[in-house]
N, C-alpha and C positions, 0 to 999 in steps of 0.2 A: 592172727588178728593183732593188729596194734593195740597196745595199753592204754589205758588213759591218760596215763601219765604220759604217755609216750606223744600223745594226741594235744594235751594240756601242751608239752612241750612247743609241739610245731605249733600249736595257733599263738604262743607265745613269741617266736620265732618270726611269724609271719608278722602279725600286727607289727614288729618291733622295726621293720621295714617300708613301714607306710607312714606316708607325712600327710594325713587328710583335712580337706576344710568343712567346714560347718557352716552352719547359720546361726545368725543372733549376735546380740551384743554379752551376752554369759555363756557361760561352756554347758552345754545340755549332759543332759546325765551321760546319756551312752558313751560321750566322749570321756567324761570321767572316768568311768567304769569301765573300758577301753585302757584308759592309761595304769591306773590300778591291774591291770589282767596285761600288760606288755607295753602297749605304743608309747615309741619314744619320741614321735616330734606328731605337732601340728603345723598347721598354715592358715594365716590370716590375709583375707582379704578385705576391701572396702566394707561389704556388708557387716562385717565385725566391729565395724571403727565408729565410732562418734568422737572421740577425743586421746588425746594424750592421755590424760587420766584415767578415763575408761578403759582403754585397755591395760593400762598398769593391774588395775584391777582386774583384767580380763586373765590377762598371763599372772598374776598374784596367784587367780582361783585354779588355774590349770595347773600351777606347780605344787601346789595342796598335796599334789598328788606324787609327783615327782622329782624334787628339787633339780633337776638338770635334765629337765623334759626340753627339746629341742623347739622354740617359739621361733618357725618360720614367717618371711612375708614377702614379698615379690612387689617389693618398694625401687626405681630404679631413679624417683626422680624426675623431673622433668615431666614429659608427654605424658608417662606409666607412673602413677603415684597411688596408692592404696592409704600412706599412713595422712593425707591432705587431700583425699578425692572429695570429697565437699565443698572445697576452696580452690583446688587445682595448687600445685606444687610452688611453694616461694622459693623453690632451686632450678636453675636451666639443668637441662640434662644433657647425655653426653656430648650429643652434636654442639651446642654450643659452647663445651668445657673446651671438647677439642680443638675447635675456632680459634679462639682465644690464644690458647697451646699454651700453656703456665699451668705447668704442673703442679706448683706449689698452691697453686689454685684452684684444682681438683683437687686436690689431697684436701683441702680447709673445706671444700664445699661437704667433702663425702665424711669427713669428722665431726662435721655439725649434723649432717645426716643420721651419721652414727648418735650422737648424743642422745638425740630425739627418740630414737629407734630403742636405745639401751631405756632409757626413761622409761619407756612403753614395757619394757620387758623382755620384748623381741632379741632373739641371740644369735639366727642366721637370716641375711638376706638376701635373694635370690639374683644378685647385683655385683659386679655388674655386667653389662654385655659387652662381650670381647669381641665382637661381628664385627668384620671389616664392612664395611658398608661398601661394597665393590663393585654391587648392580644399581644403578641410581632406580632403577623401576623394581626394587626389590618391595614389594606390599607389607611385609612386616617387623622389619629390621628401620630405615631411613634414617631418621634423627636421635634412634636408641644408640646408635653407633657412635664411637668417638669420631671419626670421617672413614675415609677410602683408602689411605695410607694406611699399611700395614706397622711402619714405623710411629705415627702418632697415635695410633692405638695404642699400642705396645706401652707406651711411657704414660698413658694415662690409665690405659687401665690397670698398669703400677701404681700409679701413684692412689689410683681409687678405693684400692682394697687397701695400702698402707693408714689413708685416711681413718676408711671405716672400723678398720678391725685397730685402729690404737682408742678410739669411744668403746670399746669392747663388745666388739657387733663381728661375727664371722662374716665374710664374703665368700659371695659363691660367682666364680667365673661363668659365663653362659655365651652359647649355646654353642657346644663343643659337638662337631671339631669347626666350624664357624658358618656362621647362618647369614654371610652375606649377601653372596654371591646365588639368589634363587630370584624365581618370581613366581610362587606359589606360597601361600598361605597355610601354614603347619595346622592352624589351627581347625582350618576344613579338610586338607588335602594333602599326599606328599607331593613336596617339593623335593629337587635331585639338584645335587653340586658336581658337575660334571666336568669340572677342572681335572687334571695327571697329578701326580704326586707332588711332581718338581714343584708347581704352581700352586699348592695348599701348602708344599714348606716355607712357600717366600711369601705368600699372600695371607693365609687365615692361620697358621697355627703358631707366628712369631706373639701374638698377642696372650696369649696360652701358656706358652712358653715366659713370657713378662708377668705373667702372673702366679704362676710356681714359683718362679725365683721371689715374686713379691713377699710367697708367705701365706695364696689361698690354702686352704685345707678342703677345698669343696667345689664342684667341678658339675655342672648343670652337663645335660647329653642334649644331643638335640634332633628333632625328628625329621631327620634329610635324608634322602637316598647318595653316599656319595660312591658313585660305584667304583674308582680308582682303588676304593679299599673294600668296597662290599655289594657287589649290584647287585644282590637279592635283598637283602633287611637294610631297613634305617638305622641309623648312628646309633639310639638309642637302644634299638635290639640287636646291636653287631657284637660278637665277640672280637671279632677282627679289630673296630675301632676301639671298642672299650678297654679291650683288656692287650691286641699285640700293639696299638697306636699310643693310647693313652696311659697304660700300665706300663708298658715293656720299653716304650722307645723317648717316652717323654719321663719316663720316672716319676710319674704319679701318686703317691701311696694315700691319700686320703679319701673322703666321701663323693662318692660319685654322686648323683640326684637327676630324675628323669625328667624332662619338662613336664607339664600334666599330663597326664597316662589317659585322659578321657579326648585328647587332643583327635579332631580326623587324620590324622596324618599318617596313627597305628592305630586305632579305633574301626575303622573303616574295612581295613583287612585282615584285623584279628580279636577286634571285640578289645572292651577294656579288660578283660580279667586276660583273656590271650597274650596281650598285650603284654599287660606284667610279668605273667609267666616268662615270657621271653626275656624281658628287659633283666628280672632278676637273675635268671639263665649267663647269659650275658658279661653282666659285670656290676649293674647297675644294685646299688649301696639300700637308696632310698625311693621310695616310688611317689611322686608328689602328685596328688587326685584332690578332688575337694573342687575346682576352680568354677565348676560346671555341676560336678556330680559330688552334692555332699551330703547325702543321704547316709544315717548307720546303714543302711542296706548294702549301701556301694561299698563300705566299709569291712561289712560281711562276707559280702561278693568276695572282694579281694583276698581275704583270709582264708577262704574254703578252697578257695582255686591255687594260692600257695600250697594248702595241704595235701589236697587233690593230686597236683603236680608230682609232691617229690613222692608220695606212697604210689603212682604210675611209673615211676623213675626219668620224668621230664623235667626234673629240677632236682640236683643231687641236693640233699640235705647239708651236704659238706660246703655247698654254695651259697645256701639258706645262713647258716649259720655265720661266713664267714662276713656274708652281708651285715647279720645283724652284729657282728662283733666291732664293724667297723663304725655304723651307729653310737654304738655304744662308746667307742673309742672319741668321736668326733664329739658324741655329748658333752662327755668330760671335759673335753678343751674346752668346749665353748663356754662352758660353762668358769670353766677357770679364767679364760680370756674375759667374760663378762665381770667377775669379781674385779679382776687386776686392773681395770676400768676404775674402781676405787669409789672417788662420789662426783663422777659424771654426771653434770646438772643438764639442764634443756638447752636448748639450742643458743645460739646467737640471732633467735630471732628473722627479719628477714634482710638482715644486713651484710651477711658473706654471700647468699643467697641473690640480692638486689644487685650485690656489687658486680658477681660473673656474672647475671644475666646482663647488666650493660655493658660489659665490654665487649659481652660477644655482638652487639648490634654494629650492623654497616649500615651504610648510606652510599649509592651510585646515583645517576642518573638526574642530577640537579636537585637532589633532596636537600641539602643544604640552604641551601636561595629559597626553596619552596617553606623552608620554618623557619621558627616555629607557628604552630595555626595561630591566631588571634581572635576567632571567632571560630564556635559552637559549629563544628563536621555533624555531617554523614557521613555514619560510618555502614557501609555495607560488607559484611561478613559470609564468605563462600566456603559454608561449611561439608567438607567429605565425610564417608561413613569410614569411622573409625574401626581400626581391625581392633579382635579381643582384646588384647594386650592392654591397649589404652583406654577400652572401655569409652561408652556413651555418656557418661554421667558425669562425666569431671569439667568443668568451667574453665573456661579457655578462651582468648580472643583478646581484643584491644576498647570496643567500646567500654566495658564498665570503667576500668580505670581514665578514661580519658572524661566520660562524664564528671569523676570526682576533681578531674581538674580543669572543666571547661562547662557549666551549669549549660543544659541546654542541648546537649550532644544528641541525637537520636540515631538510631541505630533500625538494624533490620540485618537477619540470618536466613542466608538464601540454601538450599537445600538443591542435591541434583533435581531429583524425581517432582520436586516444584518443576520446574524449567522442564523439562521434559514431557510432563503430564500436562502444561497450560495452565498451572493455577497462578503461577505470580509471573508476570513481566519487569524485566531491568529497568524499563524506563518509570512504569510507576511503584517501584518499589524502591530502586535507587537515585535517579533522575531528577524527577519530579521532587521529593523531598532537600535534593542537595542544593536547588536550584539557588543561587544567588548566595552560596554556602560553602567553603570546602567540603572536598568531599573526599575521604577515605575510606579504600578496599582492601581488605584482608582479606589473605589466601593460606593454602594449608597446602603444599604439596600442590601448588598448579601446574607443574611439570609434569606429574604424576594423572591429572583427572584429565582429560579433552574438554568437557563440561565447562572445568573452571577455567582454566587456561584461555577459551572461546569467550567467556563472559571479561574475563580482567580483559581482553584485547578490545571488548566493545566497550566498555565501561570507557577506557584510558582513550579512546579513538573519539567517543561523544564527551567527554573531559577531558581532556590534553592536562589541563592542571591535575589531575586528581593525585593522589598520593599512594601505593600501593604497601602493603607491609604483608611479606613474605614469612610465614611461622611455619614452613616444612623445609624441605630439601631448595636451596634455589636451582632455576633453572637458569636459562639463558638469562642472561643480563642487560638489557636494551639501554639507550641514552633516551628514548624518546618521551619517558615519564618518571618521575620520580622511585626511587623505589630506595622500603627498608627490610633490610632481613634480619630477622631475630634468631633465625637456626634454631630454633623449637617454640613451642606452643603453651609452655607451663605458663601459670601465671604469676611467675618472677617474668619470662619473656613480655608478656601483655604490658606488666608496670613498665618494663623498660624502654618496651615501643611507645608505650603515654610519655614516657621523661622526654624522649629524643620530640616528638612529635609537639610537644609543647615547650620547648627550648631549656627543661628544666636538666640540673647536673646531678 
C-alpha cells in the first residue's frame, strides 16, 4: 500500500500540472487552498475580468500564495479578447496585422498588449496563433490567423511573441502542430489534417519553427487528427507529435500546454479525466481546463485520475514528474521575464491599437466616390453564430461608432434563424428604414454562411448604392457595390470602418 506521503506526493505532482479556471471576480478558497497544497498556474477568462485594476488585485490575491504562480489567459486580440470582452478589443488581430504585413507593427501592437496584460498580473498568454489559415472554410481558425502564407505567418508571429514577451508577458505559440487546414470545430468535434509530411513542413510548421527561433518557451497542442504522424490520437494525445515531432525534430525544450482538456474533440472519446491521462502520458507539460468546466470538482476529478493512472501504471510517475518539473522551470522564467519588465506602465491607450486597425482597411468597388456618408445610414448588421473561442458576449460591429459620428444612425442586427424561421424580413427591417437614406451592410464571414452571402446579394441588388463592410475573411470581390474590408471584427476594426466611412483620418 502506498504511503501518505507517498500519496501527499502525487496529488502534489498532479495539481502541479493543471492550469484551471474558475468563477468570479476573487479567487474562491478552494483555488487558494489548491495552490497552497501544489497548483502552479491558473487561467483567466472574461467571467473574471471587470477591469484592469480588478484583476491586478485578482492576480495580487492568487500570488498571496505563490509568488510565481503561473497567471494564464487566452487574450489573442482582436475577434478573441478576454482581457476587453466588455468593450470588444481596441487591437485588430492577426488577420488584419498580417494584412498590413509591418512587422514592426505587430511587434508595437502585441507590446502594448503585453503592457496591459503585465499591469493585470497576468504572466502567460495563450497567443499567439500560428495557424496557417489555409482552408478559407476553416470554422474556427479564419481571421485568428496572421493569413494563408506560410511565410507571413512565420515573420509575424515572430515578431508577435518578440513584442509580447519584451512587456514581460510569456507567449505561448498555438495550436501545434497547426489548426489551419480543417473544417471541423475542436471545440464540439475532431477535426483531422490530412495533408503528407512534405506539405505540413512547407505549409504549417515553418510558423512554429519562427517562433522557437523568436524565443517562445511555450507551446499550445492542439486537438486535430493528423494522421501523416498519428491516425489513431489527436495532436494533443500523440506521443509521436509531441514528443518525436515537437521534442526531437523541432528541438523544443519548453512548456507544452493542451488546449482545453474539456474541448469535444477528446472529451467525446475519452472523457476529460481520459483525456488528461493520455495527454499527460504523451508529453503534454500542462493541462488547461476551466474554460467550460471550472468547478473544484473538475479540479478534483483531474487529480485523482492523475493518481489513479500512475499507481495502474498508465502514467509513469517519471512522466508525472518530469511534467511538473518543467512547470515549475517555466514558472521561474516567467516570472523572472515579468520582473525584467521593470515598471511597465498601461498601455498606449487606443492609439497603436487605432493606428493598425486602419491600415488594415481596404476599399474596392467604388467605395471611394461612394464617401464619405453625409447623412445619418442604416446600418444593417448580419450577425453569425460565433464559435467558442470568440464567445457571444463581446461587442463588435460598425453602427455604435458610426452613431457617435453621424447623430441619428439607426441600426438593426439580423440573426440567421430570424430569416429562417420568418420572424424578421429584409425589406422591413432594412429597406423600409434606409429609405431615402444611405444604407450600410455589415458582414462577418459572408463567404463562410450561404444565409449571409444570400441577404448582402439582395440587400446590394434592391440598393445598388448601399455600402457593404466586410469584418471576416473576404470573399469574392465584386465591382458592382461598394465594398470595405476590415479583416476582423474587434472594435478597433468597427472605429476604423466609422473613420473611412465618414471621411475622417
Amino acid at each position: 500500500m502506498a504511503s501518505s506521503k507517498h500519496n501527499g506526493e502525487l496529488r502534489r505532482l498532479a495539481l502541479s500540472v493543471l492550469q484551471p479556471g474558475f468563477v468570479g471576480t476573487e479567487a474562491p478558497d478552494w483555488v487558494l487552498r489548491d495552490i497552497g497544497d501544489g497548483l502552479a498556474s491558473v487561467v483567466l477568462f472574461s467571467r473574471n475580468i471587470v477591469s484592469t485594476e480588478q484583476v491586478a488585485r485578482l492576480t495580487a490575491q492568487l500570488r498571496s500564495e505563490n509568488p510565481e504562480l503561473i497567471v494564464a489567459i487566452d487574450e489573442e486580440a482582436g475577434d478573441v479578447t478576454r482581457i476587453e470582452s466588455a468593450t470588444g478589443s481596441s487591437r485588430p488581430g492577426n488577420f488584419a496585422l498580417g494584412t498590413v504585413d509591418d512587422p514592426e507593427l505587430t511587434e508595437a501592437v502585441a507590446a502594448d498588449l503585453g503592457r496591459q496584460l503585465r499591469t493585470a498580473g497576468v504572466s502567460l498568454d495563450y497567443a499567439p496563433s500560428a495557424d496557417v489559415n489555409s482552408n478559407p472554410d476553416n470554422p474556427i481558425i479564419g481571421v485568428r490567423s496572421f493569413g494563408s502564407d506560410p511565410v507571413v505567418v512565420s515573420r509575424h508571429t515572430a515578431a508577435w511573441i518578440r513584442g509580447l514577451q519584451s512587456s514581460g508577458v510569456a507567449a505561448c505559440a498555438k495550436h501545434f502542430p497547426g489548426h489551419g487546414d480543417v473544417a471541423v470545430d475542436s471545440h464540439h468535434d475532431l477535426p483531422a489534417y490530412g495533408a503528407g509530411r512534405d506539405e505540413i513542413a512547407t505549409q504549417a510548421l515553418p510558423p512554429f519553427r519562427a517562433a522557437l527561433s523568436a524565443g517562445v518557451r511555450a507551446v499550445m497542442s492542439g486537438h486535430l487528427l493528423v494522421p501523416a504522424y498519428d491516425p489513431d490520437l489527436p495532436a494533443t494525445l500523440s506521443r509521436r507529435i509531441l514528443r518525436d515531432l515537437l521534442r526531437d525534430e523541432l528541438g523544443f525544450d519548453g512548456l507544452v500546454v493542451s488546449d482545453a482538456i474539456e474541448m469535444g474533440a477528446v472529451t467525446r472519446r475519452y472523457g476529460i479525466d481520459g483525456a488528461t491521462v493520455k495527454a499527460v502520458a504523451a508529453g503534454v507539460d500542462a493541462i488547461c481546463v476551466g474554460g467550460e468546466s471550472a468547478e473544484e470538482d473538475t479540479t478534483e476529478l483531474l487529480v485523482k485520475a492523475l493518481a489513479a493512472a500512475v499507481a495502474a501504471g498508465e502514467l509513469p510517475e517519471e512522466r508525472l514528474a518530469e511534467a511538473a518539473g518543467r512547470v515549475r522551470e517555466f514558472a521561474g522564467w516567467s516570472a523572472a521575464l515579468r520582473a525584467s519588465a521593470g515598471g511597465a506602465g498601461e498601455t498606449a491607450g487606443d492609439g497603436i491599437g487605432h493606428l493598425a486597425a486602419r491600415r488594415a482597411v481596404r476599399l474596392t468597388g467604388g467605395a471611394r466616390e461612394a464617401l464619405p456618408l453625409t447623412a445619418a445610414p442604416h446600418v444593417v448588421e448580419l450577425a453569425p453564430v460565433t464559435n467558442m473561442a470568440i464567445g457571444k458576449e463581446t461587442p463588435w460591429g460598425v453602427a455604435d461608432p458610426l452613431r457617435e459620428r453621424l447623430p441619428g444612425t439607426t441600426s438593426v442586427r439580423v440573426h440567421d434563424e430570424e430569416l429562417r424561421q420568418g420572424t424578421l424580413e429584409l425589406t422591413s427591417c432594412a429597406l423600409e428604414p434606409a429609405a431615402g437614406r444611405p444604407l450600410v451592410v455589415v458582414a462577418r464571414d459572408a463567404a463562410r454562411h450561404p444565409w449571409m452571402s444570400r441577404a448582402v446579394t439582395g440587400l446590394t441588388t434592391a440598393r445598388p448604392d448601399a455600402i457593404v463592410v466586410e469584418m471576416g475573411l473576404p470573399g469574392a470581390v465584386t465591382a458592382t457595390h461598394a465594398q470595405i474590408f476590415t479583416h476582423g471584427a474587434s472594435a478597433a476594426s468597427g472605429v476604423a470602418a466609422a473613420d473611412v466611412l465618414t471621411g475622417r483620418d
